[in-house]
C-alpha positions, 0 to 999 in steps of 0.5 A: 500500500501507498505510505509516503508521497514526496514532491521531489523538483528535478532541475540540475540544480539538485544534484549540481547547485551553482553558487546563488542564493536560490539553489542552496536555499534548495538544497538545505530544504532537500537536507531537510526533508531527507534528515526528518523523514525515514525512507524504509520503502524497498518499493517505489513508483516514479512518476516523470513529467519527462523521458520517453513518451507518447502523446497522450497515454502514460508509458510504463517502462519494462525493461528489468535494468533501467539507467541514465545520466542527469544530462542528454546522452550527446551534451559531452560538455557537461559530462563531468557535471552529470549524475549516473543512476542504474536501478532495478525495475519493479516487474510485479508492479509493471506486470500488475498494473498494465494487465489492471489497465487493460481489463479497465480499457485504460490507455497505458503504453508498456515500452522495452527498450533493445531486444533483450531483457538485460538491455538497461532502458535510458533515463533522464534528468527527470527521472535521474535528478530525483533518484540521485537525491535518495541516493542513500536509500537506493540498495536494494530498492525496485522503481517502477518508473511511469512517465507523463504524455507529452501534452502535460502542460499547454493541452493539460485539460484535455488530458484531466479525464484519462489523468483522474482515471490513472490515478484511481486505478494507480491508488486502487492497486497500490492498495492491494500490494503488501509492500510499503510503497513510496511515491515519487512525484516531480515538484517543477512548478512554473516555467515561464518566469523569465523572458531569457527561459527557453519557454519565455514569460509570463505573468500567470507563472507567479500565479500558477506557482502560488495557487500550487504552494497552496495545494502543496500545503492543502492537498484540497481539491478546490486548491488544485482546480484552482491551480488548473486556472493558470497552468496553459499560460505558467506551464508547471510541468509537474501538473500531471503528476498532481492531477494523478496524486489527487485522487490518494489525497481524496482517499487518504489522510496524510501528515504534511510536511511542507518543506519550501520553494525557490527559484533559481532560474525560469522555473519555481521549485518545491519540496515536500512530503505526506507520510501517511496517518 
């Protein structure tokens, strides 16, 4: 059954801070947050607003290795600044969820990499950042990692529905597992905060960010609808991934530890945890 959820951003600051203000007031709230809650889950589930993905359809990665690097796999300038993590796949929960999605006719894509099962399937900065921050915790751990369709930010709204129902279907097996699962969803807020990002800038990302620390504070509803009012022109890319959390947070108490946000560059960070009661 689910017993933690951690909001975990996945921007290179994480792992590689350069020296201002914002990306240390960062890493103290991931000290933080790593320093008062244990993490004992041997079972993880991943949810990346990054990496391989369809459209539309959520994609669960198969391959039983699953690796990558904090960076692109052709940015050779910036290797020595990287991050490499290999993990074990979580087969039962793959294997489990998409025979639950297929009798439930709910879209999910199931994606090996190679012709051979000890192939490791890449990763990336979206999944990599937040799997280095534990890395402490990693030994003998298994993550199954789901990574968000493409339109998760401009076209999120016609993406809600399917979103909901992944998220009552993910909270519905999860509860029939034995094991003590961690769920890992990425805190990236807004990302049009500057006029030299690469998305641009806009005045709704100030909003956007606010109504979503209210949420992280108040998993409510009525703070996540909110929150929806801003996302087309502030572009969180974590969005998805909160849709999907919402159903827990509207079936299950949790303790919340909220931990903090910064922006250190065109897009707003958070962090926190909701250990369940």
């Amino acid at each position: 059954m689910l017993s933690k959820i951690l909001f975990l951003p996945h921007g290179i600051q994480m792992v590689n801070p350069p020296n201002d203000e914002e990306s240390e007031k960062l890493h103290s709230l991931k000290n933080k947050l790593l320093s008062d809650v244990k993490i004992t889950e041997k079972k993880w589930v991943l949810l990346s607003p990054h990496g391989i993905s369809t459209e539309e359809a959520i994609t669960i990665l198969m391959n039983d290795a699953l690796g990558g690097s904090s960076g692109f796999p052709s940015d050779i300038e910036s290797m020595d600044n990287q991050v490499f993590v290999s993990i074990k796949n979580w087969q039962q929960f793959v294997d489990g969820f998409l025979e639950k999605a297929r009798k439930e006719d709910l879209d999910l894509v199931g994606l090996v990499m190679g012709a051979r099962a000890g192939v490791k399937q890449w990763l990336g900065w979206g999944e990599v950042i937040p799997l280095d921050m534990l890395e402490y915790y990693r030994n003998e751990v298994e993550v199954a990692v789901l990574t968000m369709p493409f339109k998760r930010t401009v076209d999120i709204h016609s993406l809600v529905p399917y979103l909901r129902r992944v998220g009552k279907s993910l909270y519905e097996y999860l509860e029939t597992l034995k094991d003590d699962v961690l769920l890992i969803i990425s805190g990236d807020l807004a990302h049009l905060h500057s006029e030299d990002g690469p998305y641009g800038f806009s005045e709704k990302a100030v909003l956007l960010d606010e109504a979503l620390i209210r949420w992280m504070k108040d998993p409510k509803e009525e703070h996540l609808q909110k929150a929806l009012e801003f996302q087309s022109e502030g572009q969180a890319c974590g969005m998805a991934g909160f849709i999907i959390a919402q159903e827990f947070f509207n079936q299950l108490k949790f303790k919340v530890k909220y931990y903090g946000y910064a922006l250190p560059t065109y897009f707003g960070m958070a962090i926190s945890a909701y250990l369940r009661k």
